[in-house]
C-alpha positions as CSV (number, residue, x, y, z in Angstrom):
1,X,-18.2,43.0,-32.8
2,X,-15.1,40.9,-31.8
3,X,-15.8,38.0,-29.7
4,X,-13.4,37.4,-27.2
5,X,-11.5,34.1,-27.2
6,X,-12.2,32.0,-23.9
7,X,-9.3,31.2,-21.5
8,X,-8.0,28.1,-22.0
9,X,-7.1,25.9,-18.5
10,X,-3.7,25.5,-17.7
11,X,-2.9,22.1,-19.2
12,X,-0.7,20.6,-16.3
13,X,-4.3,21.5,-14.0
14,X,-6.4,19.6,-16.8
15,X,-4.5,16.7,-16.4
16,X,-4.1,16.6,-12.9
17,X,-8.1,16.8,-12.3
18,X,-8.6,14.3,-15.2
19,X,-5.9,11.8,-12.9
20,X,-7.5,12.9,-9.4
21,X,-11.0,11.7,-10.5
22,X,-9.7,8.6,-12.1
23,X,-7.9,7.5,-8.5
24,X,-10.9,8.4,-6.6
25,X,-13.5,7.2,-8.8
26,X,-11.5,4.1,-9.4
27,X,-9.7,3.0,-6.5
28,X,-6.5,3.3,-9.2
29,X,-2.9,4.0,-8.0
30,X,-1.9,7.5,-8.5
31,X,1.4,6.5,-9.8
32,X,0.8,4.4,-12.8
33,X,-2.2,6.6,-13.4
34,X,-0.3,9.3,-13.7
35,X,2.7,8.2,-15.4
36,X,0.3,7.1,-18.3
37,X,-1.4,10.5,-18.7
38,X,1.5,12.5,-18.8
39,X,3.3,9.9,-21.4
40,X,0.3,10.7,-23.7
41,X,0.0,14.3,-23.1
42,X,3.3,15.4,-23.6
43,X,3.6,17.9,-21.2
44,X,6.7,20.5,-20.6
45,X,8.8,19.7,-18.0
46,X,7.2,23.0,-16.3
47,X,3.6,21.6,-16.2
48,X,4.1,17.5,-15.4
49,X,6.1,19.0,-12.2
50,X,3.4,21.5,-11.5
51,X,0.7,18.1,-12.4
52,X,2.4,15.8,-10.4
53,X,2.9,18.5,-7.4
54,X,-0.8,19.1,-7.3
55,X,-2.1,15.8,-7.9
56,X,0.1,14.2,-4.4
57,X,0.0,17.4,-2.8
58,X,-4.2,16.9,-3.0
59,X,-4.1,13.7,-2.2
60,X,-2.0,14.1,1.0
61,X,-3.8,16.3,2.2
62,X,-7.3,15.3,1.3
63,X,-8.8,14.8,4.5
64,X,-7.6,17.9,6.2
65,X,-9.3,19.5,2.6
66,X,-12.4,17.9,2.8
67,X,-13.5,18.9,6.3
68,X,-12.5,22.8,5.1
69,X,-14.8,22.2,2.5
70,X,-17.4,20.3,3.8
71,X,-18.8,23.8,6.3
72,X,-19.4,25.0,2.6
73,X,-20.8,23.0,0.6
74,X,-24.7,21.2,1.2
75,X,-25.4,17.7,-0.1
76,X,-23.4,15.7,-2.1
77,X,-21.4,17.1,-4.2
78,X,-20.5,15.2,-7.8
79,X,-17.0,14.0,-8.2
80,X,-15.7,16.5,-11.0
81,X,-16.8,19.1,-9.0
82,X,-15.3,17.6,-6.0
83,X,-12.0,17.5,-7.5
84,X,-11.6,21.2,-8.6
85,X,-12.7,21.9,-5.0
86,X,-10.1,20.1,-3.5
87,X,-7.3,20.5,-5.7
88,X,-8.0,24.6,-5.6
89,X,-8.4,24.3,-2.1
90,X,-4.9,22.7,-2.3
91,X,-3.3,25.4,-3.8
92,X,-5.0,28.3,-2.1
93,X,-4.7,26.7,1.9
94,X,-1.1,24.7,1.5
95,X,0.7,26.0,-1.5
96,X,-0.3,29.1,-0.6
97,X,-1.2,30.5,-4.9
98,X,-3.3,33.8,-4.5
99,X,-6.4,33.8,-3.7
100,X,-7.6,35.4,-6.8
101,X,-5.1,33.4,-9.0
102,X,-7.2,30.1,-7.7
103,X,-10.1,31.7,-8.2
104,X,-9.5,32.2,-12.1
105,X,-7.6,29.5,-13.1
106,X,-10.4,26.9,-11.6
107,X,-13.2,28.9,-12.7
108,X,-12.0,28.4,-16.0
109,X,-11.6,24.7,-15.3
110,X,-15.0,24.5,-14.5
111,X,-16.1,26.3,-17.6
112,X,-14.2,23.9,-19.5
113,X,-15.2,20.5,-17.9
114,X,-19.3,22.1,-17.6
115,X,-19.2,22.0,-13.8
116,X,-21.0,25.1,-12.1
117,X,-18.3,28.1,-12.0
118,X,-20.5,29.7,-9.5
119,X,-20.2,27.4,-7.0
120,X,-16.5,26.8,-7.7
121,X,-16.4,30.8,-7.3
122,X,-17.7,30.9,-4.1
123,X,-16.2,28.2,-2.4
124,X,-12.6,28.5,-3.4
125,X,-13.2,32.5,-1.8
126,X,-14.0,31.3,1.4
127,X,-12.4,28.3,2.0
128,X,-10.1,28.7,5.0
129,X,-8.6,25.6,7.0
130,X,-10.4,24.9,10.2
131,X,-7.3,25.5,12.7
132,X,-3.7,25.3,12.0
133,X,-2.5,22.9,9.5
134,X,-2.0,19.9,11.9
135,X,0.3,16.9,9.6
136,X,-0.9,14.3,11.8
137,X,-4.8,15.1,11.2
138,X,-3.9,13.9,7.2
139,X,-4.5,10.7,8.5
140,X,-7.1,8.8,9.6
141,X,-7.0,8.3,13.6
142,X,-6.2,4.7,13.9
143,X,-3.4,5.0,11.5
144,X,-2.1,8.2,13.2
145,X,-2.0,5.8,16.3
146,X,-0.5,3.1,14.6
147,X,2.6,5.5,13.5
148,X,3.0,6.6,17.1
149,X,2.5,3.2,18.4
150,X,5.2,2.1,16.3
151,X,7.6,5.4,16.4
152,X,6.9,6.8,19.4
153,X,8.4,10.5,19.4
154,X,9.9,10.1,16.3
155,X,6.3,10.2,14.9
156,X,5.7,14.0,14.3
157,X,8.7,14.1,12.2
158,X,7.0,11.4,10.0
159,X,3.9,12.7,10.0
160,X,5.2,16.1,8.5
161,X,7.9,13.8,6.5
162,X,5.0,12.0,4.7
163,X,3.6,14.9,3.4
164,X,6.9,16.0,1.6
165,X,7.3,14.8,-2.0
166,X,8.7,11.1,-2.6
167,X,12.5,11.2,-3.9
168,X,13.6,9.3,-6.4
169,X,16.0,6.7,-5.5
170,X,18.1,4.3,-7.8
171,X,20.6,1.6,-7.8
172,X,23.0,2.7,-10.3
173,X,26.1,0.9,-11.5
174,X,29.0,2.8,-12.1
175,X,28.3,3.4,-15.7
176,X,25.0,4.4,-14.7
177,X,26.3,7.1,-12.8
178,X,28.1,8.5,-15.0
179,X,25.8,8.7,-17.7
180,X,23.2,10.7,-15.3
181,X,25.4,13.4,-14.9
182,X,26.1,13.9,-18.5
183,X,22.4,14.2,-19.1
184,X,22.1,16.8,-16.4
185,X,21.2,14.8,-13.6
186,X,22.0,15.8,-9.6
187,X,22.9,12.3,-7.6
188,X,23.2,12.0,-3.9
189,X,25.3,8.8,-3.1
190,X,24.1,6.7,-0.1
191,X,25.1,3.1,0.9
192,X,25.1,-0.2,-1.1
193,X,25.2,1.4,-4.3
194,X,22.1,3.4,-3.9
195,X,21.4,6.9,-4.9
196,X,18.8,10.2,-4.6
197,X,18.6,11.4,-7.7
198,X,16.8,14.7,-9.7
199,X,17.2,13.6,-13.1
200,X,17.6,16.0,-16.2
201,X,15.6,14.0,-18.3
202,X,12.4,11.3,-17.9
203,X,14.0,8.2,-16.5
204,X,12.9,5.8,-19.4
205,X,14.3,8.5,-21.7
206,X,18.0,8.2,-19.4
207,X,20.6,6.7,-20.8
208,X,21.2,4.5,-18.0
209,X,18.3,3.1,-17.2
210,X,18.1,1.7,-21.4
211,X,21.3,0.2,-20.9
212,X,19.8,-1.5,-17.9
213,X,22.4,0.4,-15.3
214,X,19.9,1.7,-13.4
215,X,17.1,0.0,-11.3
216,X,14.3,2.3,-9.2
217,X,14.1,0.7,-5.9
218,X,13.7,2.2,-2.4
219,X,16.3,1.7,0.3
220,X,14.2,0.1,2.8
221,X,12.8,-2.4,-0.4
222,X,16.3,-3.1,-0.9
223,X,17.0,-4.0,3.0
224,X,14.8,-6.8,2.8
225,X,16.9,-8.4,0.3
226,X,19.7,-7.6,2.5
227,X,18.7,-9.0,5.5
228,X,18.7,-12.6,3.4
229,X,22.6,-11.8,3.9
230,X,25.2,-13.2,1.3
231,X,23.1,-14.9,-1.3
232,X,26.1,-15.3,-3.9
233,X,25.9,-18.7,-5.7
234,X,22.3,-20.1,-3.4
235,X,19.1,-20.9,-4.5
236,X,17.1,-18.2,-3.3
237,X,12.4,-18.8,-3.2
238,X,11.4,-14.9,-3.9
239,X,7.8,-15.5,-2.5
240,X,5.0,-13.5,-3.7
241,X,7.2,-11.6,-5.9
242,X,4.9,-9.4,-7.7
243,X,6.6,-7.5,-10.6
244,X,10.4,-8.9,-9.6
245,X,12.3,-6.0,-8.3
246,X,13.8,-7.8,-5.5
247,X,14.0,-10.6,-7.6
248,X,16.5,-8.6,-10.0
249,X,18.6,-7.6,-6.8
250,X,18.9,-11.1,-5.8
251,X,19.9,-12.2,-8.9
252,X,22.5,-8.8,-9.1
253,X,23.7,-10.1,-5.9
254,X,24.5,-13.7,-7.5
255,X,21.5,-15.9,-6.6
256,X,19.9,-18.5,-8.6
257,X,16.5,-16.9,-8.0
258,X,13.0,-18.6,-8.3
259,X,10.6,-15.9,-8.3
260,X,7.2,-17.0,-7.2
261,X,3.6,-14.9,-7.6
262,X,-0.5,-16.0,-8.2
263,X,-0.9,-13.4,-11.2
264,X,1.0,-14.3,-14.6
265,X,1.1,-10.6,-16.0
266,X,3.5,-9.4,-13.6
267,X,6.2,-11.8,-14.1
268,X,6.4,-10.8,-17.8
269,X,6.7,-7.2,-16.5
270,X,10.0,-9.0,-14.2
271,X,11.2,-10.9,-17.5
272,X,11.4,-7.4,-19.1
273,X,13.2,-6.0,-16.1
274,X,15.0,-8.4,-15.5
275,X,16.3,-8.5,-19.5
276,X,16.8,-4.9,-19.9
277,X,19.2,-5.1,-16.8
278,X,20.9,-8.1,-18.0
279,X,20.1,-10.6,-15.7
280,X,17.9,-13.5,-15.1
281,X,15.9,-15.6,-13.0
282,X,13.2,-18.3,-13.2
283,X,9.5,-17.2,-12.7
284,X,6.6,-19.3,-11.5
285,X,2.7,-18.7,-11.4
286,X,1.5,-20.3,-7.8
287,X,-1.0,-19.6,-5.6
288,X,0.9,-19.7,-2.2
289,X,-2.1,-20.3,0.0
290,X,-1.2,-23.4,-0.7
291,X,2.3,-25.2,-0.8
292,X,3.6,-25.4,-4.8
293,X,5.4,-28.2,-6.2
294,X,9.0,-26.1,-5.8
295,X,12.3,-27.4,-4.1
296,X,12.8,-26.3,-0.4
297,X,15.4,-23.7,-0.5
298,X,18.5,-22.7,1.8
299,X,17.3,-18.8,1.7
300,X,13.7,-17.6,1.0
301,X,12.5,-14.0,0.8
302,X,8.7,-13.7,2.1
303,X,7.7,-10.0,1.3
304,X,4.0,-10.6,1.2
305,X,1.3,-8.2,0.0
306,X,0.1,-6.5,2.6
307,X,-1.4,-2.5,3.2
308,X,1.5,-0.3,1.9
309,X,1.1,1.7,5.2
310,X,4.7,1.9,5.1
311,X,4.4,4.1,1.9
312,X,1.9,6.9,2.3
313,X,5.0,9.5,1.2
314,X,4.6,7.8,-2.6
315,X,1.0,6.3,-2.6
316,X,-1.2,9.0,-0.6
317,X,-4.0,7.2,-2.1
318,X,-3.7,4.2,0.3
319,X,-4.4,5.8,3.3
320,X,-8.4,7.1,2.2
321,X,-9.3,3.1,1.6
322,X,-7.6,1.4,4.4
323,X,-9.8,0.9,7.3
324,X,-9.0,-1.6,10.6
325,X,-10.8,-4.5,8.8
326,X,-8.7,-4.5,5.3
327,X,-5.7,-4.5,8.0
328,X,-6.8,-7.8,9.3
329,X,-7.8,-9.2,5.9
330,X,-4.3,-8.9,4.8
331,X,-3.1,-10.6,7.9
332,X,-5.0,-13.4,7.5
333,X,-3.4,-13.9,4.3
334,X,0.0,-13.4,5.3
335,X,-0.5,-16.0,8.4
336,X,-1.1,-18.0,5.1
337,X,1.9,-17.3,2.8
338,X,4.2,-17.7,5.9
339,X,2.9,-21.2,6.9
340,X,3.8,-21.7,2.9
341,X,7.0,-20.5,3.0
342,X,7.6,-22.5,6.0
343,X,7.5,-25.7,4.0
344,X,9.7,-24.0,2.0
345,X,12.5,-23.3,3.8
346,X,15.2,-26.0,4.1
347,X,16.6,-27.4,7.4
348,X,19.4,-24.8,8.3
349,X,18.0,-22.1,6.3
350,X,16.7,-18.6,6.8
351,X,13.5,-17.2,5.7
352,X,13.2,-12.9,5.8
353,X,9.4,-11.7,6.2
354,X,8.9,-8.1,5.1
355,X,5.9,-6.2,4.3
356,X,5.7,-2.5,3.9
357,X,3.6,-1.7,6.6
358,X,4.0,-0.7,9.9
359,X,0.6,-1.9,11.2
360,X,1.1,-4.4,14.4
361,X,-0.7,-6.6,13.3
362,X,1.1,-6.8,9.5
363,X,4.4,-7.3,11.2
364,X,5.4,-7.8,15.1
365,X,1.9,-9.8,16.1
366,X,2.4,-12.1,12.7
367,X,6.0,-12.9,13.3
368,X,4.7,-13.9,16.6
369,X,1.9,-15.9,15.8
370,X,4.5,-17.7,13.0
371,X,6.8,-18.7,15.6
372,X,4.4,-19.8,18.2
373,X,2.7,-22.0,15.1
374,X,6.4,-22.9,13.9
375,X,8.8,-23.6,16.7
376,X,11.6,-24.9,14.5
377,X,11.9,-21.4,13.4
378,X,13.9,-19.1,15.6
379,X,14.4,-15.5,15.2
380,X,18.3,-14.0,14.8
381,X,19.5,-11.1,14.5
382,X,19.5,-9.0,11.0
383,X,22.4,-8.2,9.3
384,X,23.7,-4.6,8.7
385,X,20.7,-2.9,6.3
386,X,22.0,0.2,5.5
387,X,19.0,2.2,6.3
388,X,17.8,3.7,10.2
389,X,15.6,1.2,11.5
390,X,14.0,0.5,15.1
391,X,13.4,-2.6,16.9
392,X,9.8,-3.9,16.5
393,X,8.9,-7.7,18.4
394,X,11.6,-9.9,17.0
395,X,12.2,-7.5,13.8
396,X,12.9,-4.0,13.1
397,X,10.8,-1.4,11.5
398,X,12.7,1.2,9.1
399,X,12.2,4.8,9.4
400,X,9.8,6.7,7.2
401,X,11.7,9.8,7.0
402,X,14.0,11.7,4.3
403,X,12.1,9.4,1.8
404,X,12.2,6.3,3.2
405,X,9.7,3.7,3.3
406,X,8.6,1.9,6.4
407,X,9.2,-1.3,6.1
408,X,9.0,-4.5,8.9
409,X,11.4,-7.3,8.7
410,X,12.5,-10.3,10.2
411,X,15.0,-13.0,9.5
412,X,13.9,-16.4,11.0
413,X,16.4,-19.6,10.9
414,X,14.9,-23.3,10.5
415,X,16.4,-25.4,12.9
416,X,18.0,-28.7,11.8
C-alpha cells in the first residue's frame, strides 16, 4: 500500500508565520526581521513578495482581525496558533484568497508546525469581519484621534493610505539611475533627486546601490535635512543621529557633519554607509541628556527618537505597543535632547526639530514648551521641502499619503 506524501506548506507562508510570531513574541521590527529571513531562505521573487505581502498586510490589519476572531475562539489562544489565525484570516477577509484555498493551505501549516488543524479548520470557515472593513478602526482610538486631530479631513485618505504597501523611495545620482533601468528597474522621478522605484533585482544586489549611488531614504526624512537650508561648507551637530542617514545627506549636501548618538553600534552601521557612498563625517557616542563636550555649531539637526507614529504605512508593528503613556515618555526625553541641543546651537544659528510622529504632544506642544523655556530661540519660517505638508503650532506636519511619512518639523533661530 502506497503511502501518500504529505503536502508540504507553501514556503513564502512558512516564513511569514515564522516572522509574524518573532515581531509579536518579541517586540522586533518587522523590517529587519524580515529582511533577515528571507536573506537566509532564499526565496523566489514569487514567494518573498507573497511573504512580505502577508506579513504587513496582517499586521495592518491586526486589530480589525482579532476582534473577527475573538467571537470564535474561547480562552487564550497560544501564539503559533494565533498567527495562522490571523494571517489566514488575512487572506480570506482582505485579500479576498478562496475560502477553501485558506482552508488547505493553513491546515497544512498547522500540520507542519503541530498546532491543532481542527481548530484552524473551523475558524478560518467561519471567520467573517464584524461590519464593513472600516480603515480607521486598524487603529487604536486615540491614535485614530490623533490623525484627525492633526489632518482634519484629509484623515480618511490616510487612514486607507496607511494600509497600502510602503514604496520604496531612493536618492539616486545620475549614474544610479541609469544603472536601475538596465537591471530592469521602474523609477518614478520626484523632486531633489529623489525617486519611487520597483526594482528588478534586491537592492543590495543593484548595481547602484554597491557603487554607493543610491541611498534609501524617505522624502519627508530627507525634508528635515532640508529645512536646515544651505549647509554647503558649515559645521553642521546631527543630534541623536541613530544609524546616519541624514548624516550622509548632510554631508552629500557639503557639510562638515558631526553626527552625535548614546549607542556605539549604530554609528559603525553610518561609517559603513557613509563609506560605501563615498562620503564622510565624524561620529560621536554621547548621551544627550546631558550637554557633551562638542563645539556649538552655526546649524544643528535635532531629529530625536520619538513614537514613529508618523510611519505606521512601513512599521505596522508600532501601532499595537504604543499606548498614551509611551507617547509622554518619549516627550519627556525629547524636552531633554532639545534643552541639549540648545546649548548647542551658536548665537545666529538655526536648530530644525523633527520627529516622525504626528502625536501633539511629540511635536506642536514640545516646540512650544522649548520656546517658552528658550526665549532666545524664535521660530521662522521653513524653507521650500519638497513634499505636501500642513501647518502644525510653529512647524508643519507632512502628509502621510502616496507613501509619505508624517513627519513634524520646525526650524528655530538663536538670537544674537
Amino acid at each position: 500500500m502506497t503511502v501518500p506524501t504529505p503536502k508540504k506548506a507553501n514556503p513564502a507562508r512558512s516564513l511569514a508565520m515564522r516572522v509574524l510570531g518573532t515581531v509579536l513574541e518579541s517586540a522586533s521590527f518587522a523590517a529587519p526581521t524580515l529582511d533577515d529571513a528571507l536573506q537566509q531562505a532564499r526565496l523566489s521573487a514569487r514567494d518573498a513578495g507573497l511573504a512580505t505581502h502577508l506579513v504587513y498586510g496582517t499586521l495592518r490589519h491586526l486589530p480589525v482581525l482579532d476582534a473577527a476572531l475573538a467571537p470564535l475562539l474561547r480562552g487564550p489562544t497560544p501564539l503559533h496558533t494565533r498567527v495562522l489565525l490571523l494571517c489566514g484570516s488575512f487572506e480570506k477577509l482582505v485579500l479576498g484568497t478562496p475560502p477553501h484555498a485558506v482552508v488547505n493551505e493553513y491546515v497544512t501549516l498547522a500540520r507542519q508546525g503541530k498546532q491543532p488543524p481542527g481548530l484552524i479548520n473551523a475558524v478560518l470557515r467561519r471567520v467573517e469581519l464584524l461590519g464593513p472593513l472600516d480603515p480607521q478602526s486598524t487603529l487604536p482610538a486615540w491614535l485614530a484621534d490623533e490623525y484627525r486631530a492633526a489632518y482634519g479631513d484629509a484623515a480618511p485618505a490616510i487612514f486607507q493610505s496607511l494600509l497600502e504597501p510602503q514604496p520604496l523611495w531612493l536618492r539616486l545620482r545620475p549614474a544610479g539611475v541609469e544603472a536601475l533601468e538596465e537591471e530592469g528597474g521602474t523609477l518614478e522621478p520626484g523632486a531633489n533627486d529623489m525617486y519611487r522605484v520597483q526594482l528588478g533585482r534586491p537592492l543590495r544586489d543593484s548595481a547602484a546601490f554597491r557603487q554607493g549611488w543610491a541611498q534609501p531614504i524617505n522624502p519627508a526624512s530627507l525634508a528635515c535635512v532640508q529645512a536646515l537650508g544651505d549647509v554647503s561648507g558649515q559645521p553642521v551637530l546631527d543630534l541623536a543621529g541613530g544609524a546616519g542617514v541624514k548624516a550622509a545627506m548632510l554631508a552629500a549636501a557639503g557639510a562638515n557633519v558631526t553626527s552625535v548618538d548614546v549607542v556605539e553600534g549604530k554609528h559603525r552601521a553610518a561609517r559603513r554607509n557613509l563609506e560605501r557612498l563615498g562620503l564622510q563625517a565624524r561620529f560621536v557616542t554621547a548621551d544627550l541628556t546631558a550637554t557633551p563636550d562638542l563645539s556649538p555649531a552655526p546649524a544643528v539637526l535635532l531629529d530625536a527618537p520619538c513614537t514613529g507614529s508618523g510611519t505606521l504605512r512601513a512599521h505596522p508593528e508600532i501601532k499595537l505597543r504604543l499606548t498614551p503613556a509611551s507617547v509622554q515618555e518619549l516627550a519627556d526625553l525629547q524636552g531633554q535632547l532639545l534643552d541639549t541641543a540648545a546649548q548647542l546651537t551658536l548665537p545666529g544659528g538655526v536648530l530644525v526639530y523633527s520627529v516622525c510622529s504626528v502625536t501633539h504632544a511629540e511635536g506642536p506642544d514640545m516646540v512650544e514648551g522649548f520656546l517658552s523655556r528658550h526665549p532666545e530661540f524664535q521660530p521662522e519660517p521653513l524653507p521650500d521641502l519638497d513634499v505636501p505638508a500642513v501647518p502644525s503650532g510653529q512647524g508643519v506636519l507632512t502628509v502621510p499619503l502616496d507613501g509619505i511619512d508624517g513627519f513634524f518639523i520646525a526650524r528655530m533661530r538663536r538670537q544674537d
